[in-house]
MOPAC internal coordinates of N, CA, C and O (Angstrom, degrees):
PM7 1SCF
backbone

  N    0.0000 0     0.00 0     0.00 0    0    0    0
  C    1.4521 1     0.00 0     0.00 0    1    0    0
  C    1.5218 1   108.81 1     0.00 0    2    1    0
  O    1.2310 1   123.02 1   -43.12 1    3    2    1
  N    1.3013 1   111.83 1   136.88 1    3    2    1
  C    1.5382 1   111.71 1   172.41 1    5    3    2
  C    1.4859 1   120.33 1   -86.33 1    6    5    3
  O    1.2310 1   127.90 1   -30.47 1    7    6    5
  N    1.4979 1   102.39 1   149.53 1    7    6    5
  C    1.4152 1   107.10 1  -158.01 1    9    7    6
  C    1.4126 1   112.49 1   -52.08 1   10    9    7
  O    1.2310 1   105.01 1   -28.38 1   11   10    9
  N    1.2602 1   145.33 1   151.62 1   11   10    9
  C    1.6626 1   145.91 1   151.09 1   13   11   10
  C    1.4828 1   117.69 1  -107.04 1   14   13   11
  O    1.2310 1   107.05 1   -56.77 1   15   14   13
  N    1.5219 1   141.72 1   123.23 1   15   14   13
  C    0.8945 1   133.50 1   117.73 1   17   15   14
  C    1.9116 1   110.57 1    20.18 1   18   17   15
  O    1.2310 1   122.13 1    96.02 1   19   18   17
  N    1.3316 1   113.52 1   -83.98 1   19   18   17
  C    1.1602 1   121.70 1  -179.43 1   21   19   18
  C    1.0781 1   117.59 1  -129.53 1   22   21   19
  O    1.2310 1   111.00 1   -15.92 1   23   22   21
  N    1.5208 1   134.53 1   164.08 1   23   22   21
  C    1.5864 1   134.86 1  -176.88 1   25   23   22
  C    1.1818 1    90.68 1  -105.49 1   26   25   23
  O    1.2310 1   115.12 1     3.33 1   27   26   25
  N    1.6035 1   126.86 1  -176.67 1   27   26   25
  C    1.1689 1   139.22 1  -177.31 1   29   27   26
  C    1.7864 1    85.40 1  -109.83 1   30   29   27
  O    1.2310 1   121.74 1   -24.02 1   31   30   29
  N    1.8841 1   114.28 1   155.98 1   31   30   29
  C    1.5192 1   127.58 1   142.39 1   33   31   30
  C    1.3437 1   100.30 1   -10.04 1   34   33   31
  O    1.2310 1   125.73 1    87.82 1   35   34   33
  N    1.7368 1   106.60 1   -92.18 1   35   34   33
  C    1.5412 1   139.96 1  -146.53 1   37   35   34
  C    2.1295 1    81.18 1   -55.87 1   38   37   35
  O    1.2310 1   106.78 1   128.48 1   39   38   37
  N    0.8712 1   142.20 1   -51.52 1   39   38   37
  C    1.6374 1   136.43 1  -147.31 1   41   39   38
  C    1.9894 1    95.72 1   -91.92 1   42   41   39
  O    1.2310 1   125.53 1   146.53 1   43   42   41
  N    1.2457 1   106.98 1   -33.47 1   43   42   41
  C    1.5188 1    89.77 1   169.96 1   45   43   42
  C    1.1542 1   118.03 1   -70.51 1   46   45   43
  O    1.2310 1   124.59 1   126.91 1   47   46   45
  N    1.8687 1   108.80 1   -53.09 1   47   46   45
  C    1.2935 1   117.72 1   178.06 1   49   47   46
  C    1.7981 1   123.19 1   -29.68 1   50   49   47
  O    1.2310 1   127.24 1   137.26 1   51   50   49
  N    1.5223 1   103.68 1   -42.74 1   51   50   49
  C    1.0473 1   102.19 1  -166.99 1   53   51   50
  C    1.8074 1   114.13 1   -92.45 1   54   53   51
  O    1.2310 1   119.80 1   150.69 1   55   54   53
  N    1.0445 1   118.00 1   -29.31 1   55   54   53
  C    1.0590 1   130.77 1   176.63 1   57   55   54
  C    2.0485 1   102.97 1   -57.38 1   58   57   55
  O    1.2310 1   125.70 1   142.57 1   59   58   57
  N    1.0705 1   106.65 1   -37.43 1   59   58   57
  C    1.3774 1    97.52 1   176.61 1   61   59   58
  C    1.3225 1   113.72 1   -90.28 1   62   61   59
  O    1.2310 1   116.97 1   136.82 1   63   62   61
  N    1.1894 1   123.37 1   -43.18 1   63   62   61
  C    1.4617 1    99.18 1   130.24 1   65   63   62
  C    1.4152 1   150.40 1    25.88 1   66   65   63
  O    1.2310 1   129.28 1    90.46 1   67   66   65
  N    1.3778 1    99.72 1   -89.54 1   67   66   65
  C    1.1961 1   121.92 1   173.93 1   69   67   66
  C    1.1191 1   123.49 1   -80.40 1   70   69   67
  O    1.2310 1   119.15 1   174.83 1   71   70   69
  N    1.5729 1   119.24 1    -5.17 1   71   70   69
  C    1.7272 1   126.50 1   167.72 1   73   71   70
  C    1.7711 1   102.43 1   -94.65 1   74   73   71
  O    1.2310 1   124.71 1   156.65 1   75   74   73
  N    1.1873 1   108.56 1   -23.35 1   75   74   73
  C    1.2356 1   120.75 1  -166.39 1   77   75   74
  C    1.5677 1    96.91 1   -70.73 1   78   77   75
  O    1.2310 1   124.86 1   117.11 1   79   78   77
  N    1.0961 1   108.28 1   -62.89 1   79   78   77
  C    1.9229 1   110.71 1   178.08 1   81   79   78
  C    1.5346 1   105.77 1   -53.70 1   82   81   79
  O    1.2310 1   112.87 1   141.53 1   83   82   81
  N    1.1462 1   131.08 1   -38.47 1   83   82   81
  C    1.5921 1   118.54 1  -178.65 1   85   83   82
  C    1.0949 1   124.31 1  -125.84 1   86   85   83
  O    1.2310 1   122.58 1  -129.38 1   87   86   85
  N    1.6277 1   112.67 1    50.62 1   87   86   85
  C    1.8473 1   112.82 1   172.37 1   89   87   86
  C    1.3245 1   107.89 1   -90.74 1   90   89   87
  O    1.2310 1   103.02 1   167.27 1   91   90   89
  N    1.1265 1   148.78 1   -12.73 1   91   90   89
  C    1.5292 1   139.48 1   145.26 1   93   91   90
  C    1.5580 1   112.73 1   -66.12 1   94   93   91
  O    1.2310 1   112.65 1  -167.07 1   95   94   93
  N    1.2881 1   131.49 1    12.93 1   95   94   93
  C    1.0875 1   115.19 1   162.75 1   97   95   94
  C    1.5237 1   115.60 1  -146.52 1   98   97   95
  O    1.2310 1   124.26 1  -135.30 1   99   98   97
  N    1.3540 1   109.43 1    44.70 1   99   98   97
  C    1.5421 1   151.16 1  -177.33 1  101   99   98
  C    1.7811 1   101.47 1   -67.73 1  102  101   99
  O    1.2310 1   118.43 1   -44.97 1  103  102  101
  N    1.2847 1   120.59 1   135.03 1  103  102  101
  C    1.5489 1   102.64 1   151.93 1  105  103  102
  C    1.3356 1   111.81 1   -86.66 1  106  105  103
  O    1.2310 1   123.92 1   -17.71 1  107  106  105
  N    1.4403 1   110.08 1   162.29 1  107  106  105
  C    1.6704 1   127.43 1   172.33 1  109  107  106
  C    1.1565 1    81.44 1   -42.91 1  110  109  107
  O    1.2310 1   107.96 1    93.36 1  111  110  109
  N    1.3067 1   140.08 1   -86.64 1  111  110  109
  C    1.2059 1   124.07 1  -153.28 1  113  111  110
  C    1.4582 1   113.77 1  -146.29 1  114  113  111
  O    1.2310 1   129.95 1    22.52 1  115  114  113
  N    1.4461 1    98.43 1  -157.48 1  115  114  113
  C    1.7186 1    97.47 1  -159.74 1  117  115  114
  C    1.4654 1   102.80 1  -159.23 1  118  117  115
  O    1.2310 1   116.60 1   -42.64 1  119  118  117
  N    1.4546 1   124.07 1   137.36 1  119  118  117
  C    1.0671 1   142.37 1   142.93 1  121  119  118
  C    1.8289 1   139.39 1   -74.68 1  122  121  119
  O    1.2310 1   119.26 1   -98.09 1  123  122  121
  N    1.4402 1   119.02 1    81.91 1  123  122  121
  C    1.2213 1   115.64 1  -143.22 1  125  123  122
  C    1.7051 1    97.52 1   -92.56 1  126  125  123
  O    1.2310 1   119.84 1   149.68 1  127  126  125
  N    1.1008 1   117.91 1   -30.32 1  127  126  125
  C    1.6858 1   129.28 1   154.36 1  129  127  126
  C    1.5003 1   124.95 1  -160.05 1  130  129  127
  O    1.2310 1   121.68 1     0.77 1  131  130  129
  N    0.9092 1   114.39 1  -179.23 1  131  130  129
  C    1.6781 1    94.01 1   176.15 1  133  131  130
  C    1.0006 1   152.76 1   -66.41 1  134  133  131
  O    1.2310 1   128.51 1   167.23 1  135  134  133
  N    1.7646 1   101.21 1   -12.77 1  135  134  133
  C    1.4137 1   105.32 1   161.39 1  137  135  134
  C    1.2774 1   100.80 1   -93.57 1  138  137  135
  O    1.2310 1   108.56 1  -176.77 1  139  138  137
  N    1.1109 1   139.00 1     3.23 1  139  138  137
  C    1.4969 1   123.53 1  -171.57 1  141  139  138
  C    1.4534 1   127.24 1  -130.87 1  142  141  139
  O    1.2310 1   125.45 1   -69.36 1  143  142  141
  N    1.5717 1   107.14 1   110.64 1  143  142  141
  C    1.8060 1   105.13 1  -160.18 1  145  143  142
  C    1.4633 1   120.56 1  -148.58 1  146  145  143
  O    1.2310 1   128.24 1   -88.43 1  147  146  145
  N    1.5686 1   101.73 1    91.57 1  147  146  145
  C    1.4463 1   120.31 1   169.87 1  149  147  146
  C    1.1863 1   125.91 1   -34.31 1  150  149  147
  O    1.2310 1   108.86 1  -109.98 1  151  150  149
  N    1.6688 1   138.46 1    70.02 1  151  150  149
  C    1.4779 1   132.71 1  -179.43 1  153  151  150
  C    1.6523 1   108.64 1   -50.17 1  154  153  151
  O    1.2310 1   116.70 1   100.47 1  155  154  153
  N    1.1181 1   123.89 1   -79.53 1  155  154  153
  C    1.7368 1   121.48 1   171.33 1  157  155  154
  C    1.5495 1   112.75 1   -59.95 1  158  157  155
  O    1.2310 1    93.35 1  -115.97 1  159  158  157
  N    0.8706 1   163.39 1    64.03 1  159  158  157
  C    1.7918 1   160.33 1   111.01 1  161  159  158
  C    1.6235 1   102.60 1    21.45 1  162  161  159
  O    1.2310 1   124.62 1   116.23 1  163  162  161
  N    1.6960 1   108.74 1   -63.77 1  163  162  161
  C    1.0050 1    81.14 1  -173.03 1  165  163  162
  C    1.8246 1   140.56 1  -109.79 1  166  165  163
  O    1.2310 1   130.15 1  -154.76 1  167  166  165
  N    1.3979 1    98.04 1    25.24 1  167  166  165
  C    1.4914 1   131.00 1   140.28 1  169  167  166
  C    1.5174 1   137.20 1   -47.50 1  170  169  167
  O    1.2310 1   136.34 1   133.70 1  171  170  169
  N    1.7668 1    85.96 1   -46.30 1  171  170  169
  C    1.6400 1    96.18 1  -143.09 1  173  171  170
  C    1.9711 1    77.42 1  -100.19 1  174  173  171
  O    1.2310 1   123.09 1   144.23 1  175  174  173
  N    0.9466 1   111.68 1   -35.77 1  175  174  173
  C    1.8910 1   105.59 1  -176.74 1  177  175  174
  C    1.1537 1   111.79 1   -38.66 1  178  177  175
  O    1.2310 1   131.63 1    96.46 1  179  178  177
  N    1.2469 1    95.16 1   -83.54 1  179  178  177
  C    1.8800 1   105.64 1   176.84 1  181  179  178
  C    1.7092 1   101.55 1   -15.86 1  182  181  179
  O    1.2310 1   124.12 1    78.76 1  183  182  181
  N    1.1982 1   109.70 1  -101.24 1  183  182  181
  C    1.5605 1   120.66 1   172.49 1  185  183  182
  C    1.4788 1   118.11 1    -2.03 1  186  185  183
  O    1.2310 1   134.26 1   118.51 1  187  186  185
  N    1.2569 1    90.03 1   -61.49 1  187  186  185
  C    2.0904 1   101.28 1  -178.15 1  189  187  186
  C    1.4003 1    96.32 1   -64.39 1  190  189  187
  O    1.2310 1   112.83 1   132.83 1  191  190  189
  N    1.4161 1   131.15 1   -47.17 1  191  190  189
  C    1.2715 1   119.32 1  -170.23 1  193  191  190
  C    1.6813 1   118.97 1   -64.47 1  194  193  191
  O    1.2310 1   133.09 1   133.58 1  195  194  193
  N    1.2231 1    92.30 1   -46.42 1  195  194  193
  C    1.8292 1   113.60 1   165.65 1  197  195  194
  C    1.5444 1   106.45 1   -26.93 1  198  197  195
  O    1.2310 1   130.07 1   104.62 1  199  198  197
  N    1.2790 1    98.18 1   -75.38 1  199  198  197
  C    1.8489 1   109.17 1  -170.93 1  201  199  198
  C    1.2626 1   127.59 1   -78.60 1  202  201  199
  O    1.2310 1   129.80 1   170.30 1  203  202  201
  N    1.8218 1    98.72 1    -9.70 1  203  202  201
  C    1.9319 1   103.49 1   158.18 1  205  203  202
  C    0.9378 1    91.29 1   -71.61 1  206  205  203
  O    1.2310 1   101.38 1   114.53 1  207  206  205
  N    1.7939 1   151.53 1   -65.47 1  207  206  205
  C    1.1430 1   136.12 1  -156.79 1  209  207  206
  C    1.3387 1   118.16 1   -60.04 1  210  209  207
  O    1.2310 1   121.92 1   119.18 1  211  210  209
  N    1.0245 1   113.93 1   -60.82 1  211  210  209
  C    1.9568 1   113.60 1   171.59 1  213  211  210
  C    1.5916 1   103.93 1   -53.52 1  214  213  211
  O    1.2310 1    96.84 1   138.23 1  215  214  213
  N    1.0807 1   158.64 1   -41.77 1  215  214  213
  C    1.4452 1   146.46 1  -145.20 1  217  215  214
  C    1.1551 1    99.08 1  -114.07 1  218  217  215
  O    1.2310 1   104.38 1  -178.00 1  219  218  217
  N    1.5616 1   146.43 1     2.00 1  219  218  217
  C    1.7855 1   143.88 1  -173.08 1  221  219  218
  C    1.1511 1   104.37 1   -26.46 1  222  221  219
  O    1.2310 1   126.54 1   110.12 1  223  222  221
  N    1.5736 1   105.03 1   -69.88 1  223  222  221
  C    1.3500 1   107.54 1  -151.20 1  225  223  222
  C    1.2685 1   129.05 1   -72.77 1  226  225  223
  O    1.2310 1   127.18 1  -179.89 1  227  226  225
  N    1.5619 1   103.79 1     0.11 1  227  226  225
  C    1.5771 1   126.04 1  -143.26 1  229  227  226
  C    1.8043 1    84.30 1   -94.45 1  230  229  227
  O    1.2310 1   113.70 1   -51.99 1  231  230  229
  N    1.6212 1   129.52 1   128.01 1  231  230  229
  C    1.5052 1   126.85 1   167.49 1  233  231  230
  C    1.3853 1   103.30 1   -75.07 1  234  233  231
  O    1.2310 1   115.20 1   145.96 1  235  234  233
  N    1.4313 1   126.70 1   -34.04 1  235  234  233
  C    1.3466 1   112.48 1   162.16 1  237  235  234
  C    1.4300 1   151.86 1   -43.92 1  238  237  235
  O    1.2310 1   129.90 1   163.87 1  239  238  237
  N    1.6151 1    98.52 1   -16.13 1  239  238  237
  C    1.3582 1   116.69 1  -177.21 1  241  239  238
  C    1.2830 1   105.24 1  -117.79 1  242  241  239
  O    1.2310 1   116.52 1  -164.53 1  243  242  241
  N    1.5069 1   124.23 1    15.47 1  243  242  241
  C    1.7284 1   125.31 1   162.16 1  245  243  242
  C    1.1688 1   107.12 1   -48.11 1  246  245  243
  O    1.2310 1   112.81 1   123.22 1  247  246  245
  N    1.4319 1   131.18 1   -56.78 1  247  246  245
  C    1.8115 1   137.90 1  -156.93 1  249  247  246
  C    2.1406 1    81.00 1   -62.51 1  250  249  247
  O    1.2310 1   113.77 1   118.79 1  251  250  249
  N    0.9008 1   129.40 1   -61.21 1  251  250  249
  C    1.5641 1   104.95 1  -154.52 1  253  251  250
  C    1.3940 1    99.34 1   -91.93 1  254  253  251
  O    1.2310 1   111.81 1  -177.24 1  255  254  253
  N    1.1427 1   133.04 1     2.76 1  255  254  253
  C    1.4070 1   131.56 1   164.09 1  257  255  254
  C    1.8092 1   104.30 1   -73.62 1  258  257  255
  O    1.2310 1   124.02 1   137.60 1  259  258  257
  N    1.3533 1   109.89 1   -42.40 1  259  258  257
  C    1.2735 1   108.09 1  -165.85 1  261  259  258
  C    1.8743 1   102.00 1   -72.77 1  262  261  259
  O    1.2310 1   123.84 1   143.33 1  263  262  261
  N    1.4847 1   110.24 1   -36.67 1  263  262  261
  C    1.3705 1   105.51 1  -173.98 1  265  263  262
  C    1.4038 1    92.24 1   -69.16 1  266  265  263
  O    1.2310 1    97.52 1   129.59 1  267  266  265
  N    1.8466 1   157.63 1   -50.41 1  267  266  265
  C    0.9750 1   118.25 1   176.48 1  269  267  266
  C    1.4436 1   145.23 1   -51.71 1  270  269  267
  O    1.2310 1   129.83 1   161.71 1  271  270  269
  N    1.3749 1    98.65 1   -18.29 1  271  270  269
  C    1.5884 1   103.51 1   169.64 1  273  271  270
  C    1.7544 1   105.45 1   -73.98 1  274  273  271
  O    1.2310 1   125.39 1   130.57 1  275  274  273
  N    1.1972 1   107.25 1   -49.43 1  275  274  273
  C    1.7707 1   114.74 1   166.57 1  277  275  274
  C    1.7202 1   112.35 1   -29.95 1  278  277  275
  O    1.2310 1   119.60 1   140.46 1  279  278  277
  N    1.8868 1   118.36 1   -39.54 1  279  278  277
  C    1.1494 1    92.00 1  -156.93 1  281  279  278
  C    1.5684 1   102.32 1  -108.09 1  282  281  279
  O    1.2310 1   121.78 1   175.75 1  283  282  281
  N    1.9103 1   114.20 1    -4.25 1  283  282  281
  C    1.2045 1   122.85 1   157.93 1  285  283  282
  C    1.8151 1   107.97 1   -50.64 1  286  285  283
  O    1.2310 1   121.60 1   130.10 1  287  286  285
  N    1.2619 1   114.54 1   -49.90 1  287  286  285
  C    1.0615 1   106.79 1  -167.72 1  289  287  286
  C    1.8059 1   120.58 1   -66.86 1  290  289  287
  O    1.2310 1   126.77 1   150.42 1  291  290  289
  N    1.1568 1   104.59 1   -29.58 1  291  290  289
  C    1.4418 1   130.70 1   173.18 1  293  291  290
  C    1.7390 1    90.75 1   -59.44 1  294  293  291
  O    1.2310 1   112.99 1    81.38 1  295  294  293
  N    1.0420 1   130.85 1   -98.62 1  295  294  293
  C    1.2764 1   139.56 1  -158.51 1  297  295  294
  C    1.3118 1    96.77 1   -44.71 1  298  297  295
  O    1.2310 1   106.73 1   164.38 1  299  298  297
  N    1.3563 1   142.29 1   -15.62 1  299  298  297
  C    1.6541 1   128.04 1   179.10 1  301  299  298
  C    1.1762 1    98.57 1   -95.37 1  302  301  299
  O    1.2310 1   109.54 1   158.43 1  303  302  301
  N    1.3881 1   137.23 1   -21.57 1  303  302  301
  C    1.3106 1   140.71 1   164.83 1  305  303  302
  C    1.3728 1   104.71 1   -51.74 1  306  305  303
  O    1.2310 1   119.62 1   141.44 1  307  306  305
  N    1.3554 1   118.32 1   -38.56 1  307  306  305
  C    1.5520 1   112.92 1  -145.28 1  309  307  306
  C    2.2005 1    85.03 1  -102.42 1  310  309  307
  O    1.2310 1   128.27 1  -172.13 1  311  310  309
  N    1.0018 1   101.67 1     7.87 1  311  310  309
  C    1.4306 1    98.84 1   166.58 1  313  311  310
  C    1.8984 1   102.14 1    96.54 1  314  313  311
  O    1.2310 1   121.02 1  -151.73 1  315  314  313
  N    1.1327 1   115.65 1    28.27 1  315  314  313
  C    1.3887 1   112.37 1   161.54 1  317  315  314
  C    1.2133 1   115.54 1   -92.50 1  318  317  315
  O    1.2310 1   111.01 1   -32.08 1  319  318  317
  N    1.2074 1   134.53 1   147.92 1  319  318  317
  C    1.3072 1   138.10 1  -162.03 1  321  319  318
  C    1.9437 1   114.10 1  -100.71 1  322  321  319
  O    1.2310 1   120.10 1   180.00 1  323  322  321

């Protein structure tokens, strides 16, 4: 997904969502690029999802909103559905 300024309601909403349906079937972890590498996944989700929800509206919190969409996209790469 390309970066936004802001997400829409409907695009956070759903994106957590979509962590929400498969955190029991999370890997330990994840490689989202090379500088960037989640040892606990399934620790650290929950959390990330937590503070996309509290921080939406906030433009300051685009950069880690955008890497969660970054690491959804990563993990469907890696064959999660």
């Amino acid at each position: 997904m390309e970066y936004k300024k802001l997400y829409t309601e409907e695009e956070i909403k759903e994106l957590a969502q979509w962590f929400e349906a498969r955190y029991d079937r999370l890997p330990a972890s994840v490689r989202i690029d090379e500088a960037t590498f989640i040892p606990d996944l399934r620790k650290t989700a929950p959390l990330l999802i937590d503070m996309m929800l509290y921080q939406q509206e906030k433009p300051a919190f685009m950069g880690e909103i955008h890497q969660i969409f970054r690491l959804r996209e990563r993990l469907i790469a890696d064959g999660m559905d």
